[in-house]
C-alpha positions as CSV (number, residue, x, y, z in Angstrom):
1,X,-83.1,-169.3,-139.8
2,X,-79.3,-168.8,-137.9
3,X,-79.1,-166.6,-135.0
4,X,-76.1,-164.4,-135.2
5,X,-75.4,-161.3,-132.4
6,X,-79.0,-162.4,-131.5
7,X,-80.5,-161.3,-134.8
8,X,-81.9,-163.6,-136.9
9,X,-80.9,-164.4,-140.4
10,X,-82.4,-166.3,-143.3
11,X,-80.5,-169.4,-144.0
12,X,-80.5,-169.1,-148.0
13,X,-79.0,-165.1,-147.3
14,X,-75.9,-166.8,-145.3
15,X,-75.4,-169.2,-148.3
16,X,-76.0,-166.3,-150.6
17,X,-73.1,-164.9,-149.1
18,X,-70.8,-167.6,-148.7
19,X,-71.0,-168.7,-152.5
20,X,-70.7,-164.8,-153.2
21,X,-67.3,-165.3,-151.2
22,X,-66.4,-168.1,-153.2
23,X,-67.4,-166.7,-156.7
24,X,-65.1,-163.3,-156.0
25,X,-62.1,-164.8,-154.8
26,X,-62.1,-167.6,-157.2
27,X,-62.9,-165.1,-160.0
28,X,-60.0,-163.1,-159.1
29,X,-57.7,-166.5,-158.7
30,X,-58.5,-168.1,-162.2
31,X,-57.5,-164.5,-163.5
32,X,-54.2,-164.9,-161.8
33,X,-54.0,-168.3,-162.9
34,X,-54.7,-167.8,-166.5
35,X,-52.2,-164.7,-166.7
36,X,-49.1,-165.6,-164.5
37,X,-49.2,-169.2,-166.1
38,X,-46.1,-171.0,-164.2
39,X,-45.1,-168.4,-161.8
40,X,-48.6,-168.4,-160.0
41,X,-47.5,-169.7,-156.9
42,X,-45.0,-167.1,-156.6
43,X,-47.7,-164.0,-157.8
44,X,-50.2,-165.8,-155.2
45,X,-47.8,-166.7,-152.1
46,X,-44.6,-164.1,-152.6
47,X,-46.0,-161.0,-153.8
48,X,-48.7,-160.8,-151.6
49,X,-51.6,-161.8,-154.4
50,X,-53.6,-163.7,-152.0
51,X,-53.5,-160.9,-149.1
52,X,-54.7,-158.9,-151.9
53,X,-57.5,-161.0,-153.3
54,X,-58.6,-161.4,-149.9
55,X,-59.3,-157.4,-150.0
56,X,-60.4,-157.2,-153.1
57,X,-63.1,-160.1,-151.9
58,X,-64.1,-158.0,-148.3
59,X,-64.6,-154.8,-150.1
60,X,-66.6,-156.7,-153.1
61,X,-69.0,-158.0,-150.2
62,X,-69.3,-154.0,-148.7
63,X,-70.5,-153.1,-151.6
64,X,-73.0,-155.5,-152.2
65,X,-73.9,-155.4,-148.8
66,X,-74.3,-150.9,-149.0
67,X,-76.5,-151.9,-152.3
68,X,-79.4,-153.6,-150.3
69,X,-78.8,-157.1,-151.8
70,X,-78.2,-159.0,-148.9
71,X,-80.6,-157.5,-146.4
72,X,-84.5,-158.8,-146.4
73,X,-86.1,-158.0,-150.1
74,X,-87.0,-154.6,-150.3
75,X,-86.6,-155.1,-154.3
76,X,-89.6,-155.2,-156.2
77,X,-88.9,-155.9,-159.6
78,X,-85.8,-159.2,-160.7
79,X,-84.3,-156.1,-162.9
80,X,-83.0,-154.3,-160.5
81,X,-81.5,-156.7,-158.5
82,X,-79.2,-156.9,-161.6
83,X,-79.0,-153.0,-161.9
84,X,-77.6,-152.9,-158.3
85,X,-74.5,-155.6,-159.1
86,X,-73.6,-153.9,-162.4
87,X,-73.2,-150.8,-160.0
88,X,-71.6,-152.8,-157.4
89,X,-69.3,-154.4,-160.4
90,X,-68.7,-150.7,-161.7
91,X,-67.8,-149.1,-158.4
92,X,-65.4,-151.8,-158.0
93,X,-63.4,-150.9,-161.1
94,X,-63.4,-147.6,-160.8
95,X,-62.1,-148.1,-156.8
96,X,-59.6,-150.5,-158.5
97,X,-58.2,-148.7,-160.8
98,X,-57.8,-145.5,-158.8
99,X,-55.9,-147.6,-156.1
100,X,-53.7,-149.3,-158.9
101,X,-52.9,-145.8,-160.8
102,X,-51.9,-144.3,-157.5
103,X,-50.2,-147.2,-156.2
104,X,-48.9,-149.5,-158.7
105,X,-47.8,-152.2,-156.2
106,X,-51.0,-153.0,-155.3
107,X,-51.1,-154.5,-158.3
108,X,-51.7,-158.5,-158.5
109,X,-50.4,-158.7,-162.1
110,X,-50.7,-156.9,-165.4
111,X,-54.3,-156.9,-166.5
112,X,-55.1,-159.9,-163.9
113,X,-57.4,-157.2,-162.4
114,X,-59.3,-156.0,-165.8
115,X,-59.9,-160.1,-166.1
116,X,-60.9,-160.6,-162.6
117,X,-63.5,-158.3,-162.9
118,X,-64.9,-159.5,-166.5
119,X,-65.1,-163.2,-164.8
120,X,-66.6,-161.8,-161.7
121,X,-69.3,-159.7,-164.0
122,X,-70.4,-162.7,-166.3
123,X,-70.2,-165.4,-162.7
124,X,-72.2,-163.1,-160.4
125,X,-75.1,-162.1,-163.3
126,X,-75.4,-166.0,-163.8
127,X,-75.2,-166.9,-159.9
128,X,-78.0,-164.5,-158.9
129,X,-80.2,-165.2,-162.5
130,X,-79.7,-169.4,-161.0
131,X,-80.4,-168.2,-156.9
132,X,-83.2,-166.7,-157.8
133,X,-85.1,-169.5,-159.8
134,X,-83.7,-172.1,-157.4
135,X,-85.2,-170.8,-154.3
136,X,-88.3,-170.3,-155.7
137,X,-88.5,-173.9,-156.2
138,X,-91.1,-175.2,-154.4
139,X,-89.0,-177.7,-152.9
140,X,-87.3,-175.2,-150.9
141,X,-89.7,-173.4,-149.4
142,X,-91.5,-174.3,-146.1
143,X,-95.0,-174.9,-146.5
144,X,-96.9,-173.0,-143.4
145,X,-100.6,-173.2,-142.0
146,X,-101.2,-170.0,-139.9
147,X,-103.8,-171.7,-137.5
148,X,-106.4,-168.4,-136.8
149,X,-108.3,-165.3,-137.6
150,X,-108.9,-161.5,-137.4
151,X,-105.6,-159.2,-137.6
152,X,-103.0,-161.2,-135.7
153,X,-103.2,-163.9,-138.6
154,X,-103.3,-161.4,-141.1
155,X,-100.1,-159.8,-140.0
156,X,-98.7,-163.3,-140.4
157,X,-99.9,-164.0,-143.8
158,X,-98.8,-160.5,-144.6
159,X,-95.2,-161.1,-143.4
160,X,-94.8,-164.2,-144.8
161,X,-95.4,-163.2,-148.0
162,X,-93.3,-160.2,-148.1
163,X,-90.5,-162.0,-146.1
164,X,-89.9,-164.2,-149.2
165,X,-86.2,-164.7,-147.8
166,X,-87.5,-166.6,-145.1
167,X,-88.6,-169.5,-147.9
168,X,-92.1,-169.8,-146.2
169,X,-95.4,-170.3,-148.1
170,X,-98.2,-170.0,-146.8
171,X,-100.5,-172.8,-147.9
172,X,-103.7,-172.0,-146.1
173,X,-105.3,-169.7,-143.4
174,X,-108.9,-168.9,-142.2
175,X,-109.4,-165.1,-143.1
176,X,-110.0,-162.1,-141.3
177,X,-113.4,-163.0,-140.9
178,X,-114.0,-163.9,-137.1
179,X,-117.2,-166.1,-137.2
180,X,-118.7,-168.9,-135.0
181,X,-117.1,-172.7,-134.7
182,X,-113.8,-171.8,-134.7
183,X,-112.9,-174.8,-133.3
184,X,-114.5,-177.3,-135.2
185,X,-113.0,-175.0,-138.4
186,X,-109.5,-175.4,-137.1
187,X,-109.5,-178.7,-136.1
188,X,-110.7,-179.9,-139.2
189,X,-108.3,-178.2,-141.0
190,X,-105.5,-179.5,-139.2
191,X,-106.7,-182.7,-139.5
192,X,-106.2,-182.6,-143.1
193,X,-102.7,-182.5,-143.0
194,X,-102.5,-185.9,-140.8
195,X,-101.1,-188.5,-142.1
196,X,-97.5,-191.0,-142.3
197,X,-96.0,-187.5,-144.6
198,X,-97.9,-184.5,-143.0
199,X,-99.0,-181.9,-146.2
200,X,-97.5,-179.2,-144.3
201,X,-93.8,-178.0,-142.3
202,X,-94.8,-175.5,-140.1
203,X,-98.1,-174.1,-138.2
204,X,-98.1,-170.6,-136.7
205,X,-100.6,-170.3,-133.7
206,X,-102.0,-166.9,-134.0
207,X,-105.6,-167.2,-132.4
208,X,-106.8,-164.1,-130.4
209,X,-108.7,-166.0,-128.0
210,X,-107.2,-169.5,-127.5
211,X,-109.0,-170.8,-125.0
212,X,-112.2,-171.6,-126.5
213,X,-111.0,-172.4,-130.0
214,X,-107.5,-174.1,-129.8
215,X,-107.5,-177.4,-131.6
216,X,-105.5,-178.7,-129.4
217,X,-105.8,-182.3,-130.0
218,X,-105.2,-182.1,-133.3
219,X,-102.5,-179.9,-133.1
220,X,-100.4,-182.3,-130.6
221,X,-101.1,-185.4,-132.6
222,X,-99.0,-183.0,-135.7
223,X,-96.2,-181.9,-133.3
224,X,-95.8,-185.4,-132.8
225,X,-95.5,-186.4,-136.8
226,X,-92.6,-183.9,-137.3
227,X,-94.5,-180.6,-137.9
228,X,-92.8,-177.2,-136.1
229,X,-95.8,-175.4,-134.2
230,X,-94.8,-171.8,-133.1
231,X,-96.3,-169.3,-131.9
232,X,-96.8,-166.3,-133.7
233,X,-95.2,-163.4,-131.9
234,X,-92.1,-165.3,-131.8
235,X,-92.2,-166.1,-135.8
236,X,-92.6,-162.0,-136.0
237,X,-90.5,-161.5,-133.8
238,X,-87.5,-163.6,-135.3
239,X,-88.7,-162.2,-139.0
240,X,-89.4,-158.3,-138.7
241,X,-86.2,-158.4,-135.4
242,X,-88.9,-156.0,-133.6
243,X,-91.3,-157.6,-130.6
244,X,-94.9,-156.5,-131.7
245,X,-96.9,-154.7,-129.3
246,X,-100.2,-156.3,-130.6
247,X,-100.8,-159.3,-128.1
248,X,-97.8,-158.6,-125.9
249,X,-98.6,-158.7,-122.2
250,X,-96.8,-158.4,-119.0
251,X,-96.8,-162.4,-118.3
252,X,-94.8,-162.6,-122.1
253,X,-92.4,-160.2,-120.7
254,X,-92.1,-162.2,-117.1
255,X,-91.3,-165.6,-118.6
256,X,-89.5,-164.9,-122.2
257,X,-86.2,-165.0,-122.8
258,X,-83.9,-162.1,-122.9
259,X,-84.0,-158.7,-120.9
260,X,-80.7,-159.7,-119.4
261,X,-79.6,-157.0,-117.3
262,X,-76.5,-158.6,-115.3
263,X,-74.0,-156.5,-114.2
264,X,-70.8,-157.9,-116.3
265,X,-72.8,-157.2,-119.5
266,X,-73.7,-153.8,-118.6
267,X,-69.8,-153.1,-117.4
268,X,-68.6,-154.6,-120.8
269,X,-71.3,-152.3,-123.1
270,X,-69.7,-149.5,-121.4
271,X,-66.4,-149.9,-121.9
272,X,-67.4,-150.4,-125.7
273,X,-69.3,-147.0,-125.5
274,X,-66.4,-145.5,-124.4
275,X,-64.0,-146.8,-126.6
276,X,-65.7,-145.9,-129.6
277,X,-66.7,-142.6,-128.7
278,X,-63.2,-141.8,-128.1
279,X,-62.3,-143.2,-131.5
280,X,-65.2,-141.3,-133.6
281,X,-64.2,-138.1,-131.3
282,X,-60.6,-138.0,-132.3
283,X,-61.6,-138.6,-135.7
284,X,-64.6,-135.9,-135.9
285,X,-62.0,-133.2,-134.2
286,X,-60.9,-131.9,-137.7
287,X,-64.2,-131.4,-138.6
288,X,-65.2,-129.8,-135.7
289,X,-63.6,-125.6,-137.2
290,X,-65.6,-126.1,-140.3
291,X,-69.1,-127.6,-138.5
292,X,-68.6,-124.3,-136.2
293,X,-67.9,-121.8,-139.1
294,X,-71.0,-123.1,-141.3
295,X,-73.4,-123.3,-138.3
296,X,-72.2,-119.4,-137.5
297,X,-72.6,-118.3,-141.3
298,X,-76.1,-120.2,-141.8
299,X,-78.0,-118.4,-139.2
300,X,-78.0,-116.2,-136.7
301,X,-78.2,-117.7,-133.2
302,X,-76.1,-120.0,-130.7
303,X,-73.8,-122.9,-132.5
304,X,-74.6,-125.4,-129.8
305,X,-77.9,-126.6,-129.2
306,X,-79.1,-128.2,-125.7
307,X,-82.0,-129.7,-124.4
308,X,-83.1,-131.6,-121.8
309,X,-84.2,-135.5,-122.7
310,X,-85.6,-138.2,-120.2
311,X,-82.2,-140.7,-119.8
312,X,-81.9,-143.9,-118.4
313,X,-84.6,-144.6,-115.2
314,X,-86.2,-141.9,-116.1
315,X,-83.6,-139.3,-115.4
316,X,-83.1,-136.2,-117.2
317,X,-80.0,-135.3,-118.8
318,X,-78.8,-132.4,-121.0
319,X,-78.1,-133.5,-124.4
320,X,-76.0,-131.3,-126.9
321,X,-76.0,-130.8,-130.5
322,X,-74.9,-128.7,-133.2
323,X,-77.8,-126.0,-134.0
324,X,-79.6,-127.3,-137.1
325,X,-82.7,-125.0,-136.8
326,X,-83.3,-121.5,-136.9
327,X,-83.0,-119.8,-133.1
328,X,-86.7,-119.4,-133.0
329,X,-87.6,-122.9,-134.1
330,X,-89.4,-124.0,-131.1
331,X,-91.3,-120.3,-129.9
332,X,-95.0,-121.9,-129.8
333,X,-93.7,-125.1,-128.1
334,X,-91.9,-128.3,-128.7
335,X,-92.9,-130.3,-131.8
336,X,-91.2,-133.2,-133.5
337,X,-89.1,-132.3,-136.7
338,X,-91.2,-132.9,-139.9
339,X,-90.0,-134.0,-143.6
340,X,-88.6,-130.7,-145.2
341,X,-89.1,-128.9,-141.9
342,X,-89.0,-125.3,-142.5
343,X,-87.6,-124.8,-139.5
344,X,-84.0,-126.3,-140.3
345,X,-80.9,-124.1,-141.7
346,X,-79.9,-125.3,-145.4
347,X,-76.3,-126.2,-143.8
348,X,-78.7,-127.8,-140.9
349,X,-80.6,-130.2,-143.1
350,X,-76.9,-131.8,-144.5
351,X,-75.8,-132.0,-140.9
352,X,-78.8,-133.8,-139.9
353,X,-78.6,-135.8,-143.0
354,X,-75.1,-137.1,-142.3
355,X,-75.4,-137.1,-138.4
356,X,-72.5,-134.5,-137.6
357,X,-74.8,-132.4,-136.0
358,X,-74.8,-135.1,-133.1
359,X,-71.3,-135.2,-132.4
360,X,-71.3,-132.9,-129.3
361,X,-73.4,-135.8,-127.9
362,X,-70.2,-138.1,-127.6
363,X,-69.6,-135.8,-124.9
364,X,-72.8,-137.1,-123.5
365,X,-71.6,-140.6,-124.1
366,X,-68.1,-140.1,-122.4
367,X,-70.0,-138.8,-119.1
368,X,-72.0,-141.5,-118.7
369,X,-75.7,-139.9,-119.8
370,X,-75.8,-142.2,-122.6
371,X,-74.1,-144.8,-124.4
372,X,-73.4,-145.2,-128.0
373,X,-75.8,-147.7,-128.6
374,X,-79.5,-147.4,-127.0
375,X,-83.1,-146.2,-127.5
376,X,-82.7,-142.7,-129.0
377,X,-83.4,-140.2,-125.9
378,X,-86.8,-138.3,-125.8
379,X,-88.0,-135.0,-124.8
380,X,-89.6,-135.1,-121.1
381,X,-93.0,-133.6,-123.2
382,X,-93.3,-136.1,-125.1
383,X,-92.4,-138.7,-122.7
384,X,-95.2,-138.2,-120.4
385,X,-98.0,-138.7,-123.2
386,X,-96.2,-141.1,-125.0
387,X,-96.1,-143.5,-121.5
388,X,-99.8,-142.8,-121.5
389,X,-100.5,-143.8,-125.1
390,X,-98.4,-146.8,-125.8
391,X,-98.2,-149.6,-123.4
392,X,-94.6,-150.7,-122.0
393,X,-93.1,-147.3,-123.2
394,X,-91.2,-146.9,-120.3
395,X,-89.1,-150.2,-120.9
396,X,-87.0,-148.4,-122.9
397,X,-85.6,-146.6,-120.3
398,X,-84.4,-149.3,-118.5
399,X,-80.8,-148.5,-120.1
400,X,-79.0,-145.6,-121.0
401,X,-80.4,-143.9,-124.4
402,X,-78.2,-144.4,-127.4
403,X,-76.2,-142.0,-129.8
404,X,-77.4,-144.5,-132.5
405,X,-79.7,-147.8,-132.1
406,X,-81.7,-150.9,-133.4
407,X,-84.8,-148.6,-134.7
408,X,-82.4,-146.4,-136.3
409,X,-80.7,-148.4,-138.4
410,X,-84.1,-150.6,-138.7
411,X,-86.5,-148.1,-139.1
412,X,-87.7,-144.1,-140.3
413,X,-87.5,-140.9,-138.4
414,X,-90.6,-140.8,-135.7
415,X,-93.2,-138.5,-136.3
416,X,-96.1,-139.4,-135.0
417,X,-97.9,-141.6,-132.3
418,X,-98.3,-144.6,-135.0
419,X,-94.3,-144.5,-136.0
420,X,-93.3,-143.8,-132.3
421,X,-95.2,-147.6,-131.3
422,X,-93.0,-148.9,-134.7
423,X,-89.9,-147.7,-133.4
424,X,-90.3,-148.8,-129.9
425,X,-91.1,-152.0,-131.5
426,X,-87.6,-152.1,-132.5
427,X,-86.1,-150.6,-128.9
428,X,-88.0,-153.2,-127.2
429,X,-86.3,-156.1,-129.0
430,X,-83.1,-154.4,-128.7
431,X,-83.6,-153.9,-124.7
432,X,-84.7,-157.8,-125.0
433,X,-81.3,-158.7,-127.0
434,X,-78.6,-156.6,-126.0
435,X,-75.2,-158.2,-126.6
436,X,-72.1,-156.6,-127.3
437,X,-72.4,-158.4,-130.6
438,X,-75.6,-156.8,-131.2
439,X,-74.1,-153.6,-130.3
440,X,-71.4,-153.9,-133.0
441,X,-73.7,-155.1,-135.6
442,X,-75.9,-151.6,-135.3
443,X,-72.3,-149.9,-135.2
444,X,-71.7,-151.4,-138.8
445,X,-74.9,-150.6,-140.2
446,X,-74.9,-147.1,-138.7
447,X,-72.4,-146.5,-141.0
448,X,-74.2,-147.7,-143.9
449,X,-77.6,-145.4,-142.6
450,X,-75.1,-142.5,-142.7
451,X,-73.7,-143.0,-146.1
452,X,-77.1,-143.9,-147.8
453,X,-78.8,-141.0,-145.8
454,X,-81.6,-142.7,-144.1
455,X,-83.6,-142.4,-141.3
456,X,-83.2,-138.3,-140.7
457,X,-85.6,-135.0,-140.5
């Protein structure tokens, strides 16, 4: 896997992408080739064609990226992987010819964009039909040995095989079962992989109690013969991009990488927070008349909404939103928002939907309360039991909250004790990796949570 803004990507999705680059651009080019005949050079070099092949390419790759298929496999059947590009492909058109009617001059050449698309249609089915059978290919996938028992291993096994991006197979593990002679189990089993060309790539340590058990004779002798031994909250860790709670401890947290807190960093992520607020303010402003009219003719009550949340340190703050709920939403005591929640306006559940109800909270950002990228801020009620019922909850507040965040664009609306340990999941890895690189990642896929509608109650 390739590390990029300190997220970890599959190495097949990167080349997935770069001979999707290829395929566009070059679909687009033999077009203009084939049409312009002898005056290609000047189509390509004086008019601007390869400016606007580049484009063409960049918004191709948006919208296969909007459609789900580059992110991990959330796809269950092959046939809609193909349903998705023929929309992809369609959108494209239509997008195409809209600009080209409106503004002829984007044009490349007469009907060179009609026969880009038709070779882009026939190269992309055939690339993904031959991407698909070639990395199933045994001979490019990682054969792995998750080396223990109970429900830490079976997490593994369980991400592995869902995580078929990652080109892992798992090739042998003990069972949930948790039985005597562990030890002799495991070192056997690892013994059976010795040899001049070790039978397997990679063993994930996931034993629950290691010192008793660990094979760790056998497990030397096949880190010295080639084989990668990891542990197995960092394999989760780099797979899911969320640091599991089961098996972390404060000594993991003392010695791991990451939780950089220096002061540069921190001064540079705030300067991005309040660039970009200013940028999305000025461009929400014209919306601002209509939110205020709908929020005043869908209810009766206040059309701003604020409430105190717990902020960074454990300081309160006053956040603001548009009212989404009706004024007497909360009379027998704060609860969290539920799916279809009675409680919000009809003109409320679209604002939640498409996150303009949080625009007063740039304010927020712009005084320093929050910044635009963070652990969402919670309610001080909630707080104080959730601190009590999940461990390390209050590392979260170790920086400002966020407008938007890693568990947002990463994960569902939470609910409910299980979903809350889930998302903070996903806000401690983002405490543990914050970059400014990661921050503009989680800017780019905000948008795409936002368009698609995710993630909101």
């Amino acid at each position: 896997m390739i590390r990029l803004f300190n997220v970890y990507y599959p190495t097949r999705t990167l080349l997935l992408l770069f001979c999707e680059v290829l395929l566009v651009a070059g679909s687009f080019l033999v077009a203009t080739s084939c049409i312009a005949g002898p005056d290609v050079y000047i189509v390509l070099i004086y008019e601007n064609g390869l400016l606007k092949i580049a484009a063409i390419t960049v918004f191709t790759l948006l919208l296969t990226y909007y459609f789900d298929l580059y992110g991990p496999r959330r796809i269950a059947e092959n046939w809609e992987i193909y349903f998705r590009l023929l929309l992809v492909l369609s959108v494209l058109s239509f997008v195409l010819a809209g600009i080209v009617s409106i503004f002829p001059e984007m044009d490349i050449a007469p009907n060179v964009l009609v026969a880009g698309v038709s070779f882009l249609t026939v190269a992309m089915v055939l690339w993904r039909w031959a991407y698909e059978w070639i990395i199933s290919l045994p001979v490019f996938r990682e054969r792995v040995y998750v080396l223990g028992s109970g429900q830490q291993a079976s997490a593994v096994v369980e991400t592995l095989r869902s995580s078929r991006d990652a080109g892992m197979e798992v090739i042998g593990w003990k069972g949930e079962s948790d039985t005597g002679g562990q030890h002799d189990h495991f070192a056997a089993e690892l013994r059976s992989f010795s040899g001049l060309k070790p039978g397997v790539d990679r063993v994930i340590v996931a034993m629950e109690d290691r010192r008793q058990s660990m094979p760790v004779r056998e497990l030397l002798d096949l880190r010295l013969c080639g084989v990668v031994i990891e542990n197995s909250n960092t394999l989760l860790e780099r797979l899911s991009g969320k640091l599991p709670l089961d098996g972390l401890n404060p000594s993991t947290l003392i010695f791991t990488e990451g939780f950089h807190m220096n002061a540069t960093q921190q001064l540079l992520r705030r300067l991005l927070s309040l660039v970009v607020s200013l940028i999305a303010l000025v461009i929400c402003l014209p919306f601002v008349p209509l939110i205020i009219l709908a929020v005043r003719l869908s209810s009766p009550g206040p059309i701003f909404f604020s409430q105190t949340r717990v902020g960074q340190r454990g300081r309160p703050f006053t956040a603001y939103k548009f009212r989404t709920m009706r004024q007497d939403a909360e009379a027998n005591g704060a609860v969290w928002a539920a799916k279809d929640d009675p409680r919000v306006t009809a003109i409320g559940g679209l604002m939640r939907k498409t996150r303009l109800d949080e625009i007063p909270q740039l304010w927020n950002v712009l005084r320093g309360d929050m910044a635009f990228v963070g652990p969402r801020p919670e309610r001080p009620e909630f707080v104080q039991w959730l601190s009590q019922e999940i461990p390390f909850y209050d590392l979260r507040h170790i920086i400002r909250p966020g407008l938007t965040g890693w568990a947002q664009v990463r994960y569902q609306y939470g609910a409910s004790l299980e979903e809350t340990k889930r998302k903070l999941e996903y806000d401690l890895y983002y405490v543990k990796h914050q970059s400014i690189g990661l921050d503009l990642l989680i800017m780019f896929e905000t948008i795409k949570t936002i368009i698609l509608r995710r993630g909101a109650q």
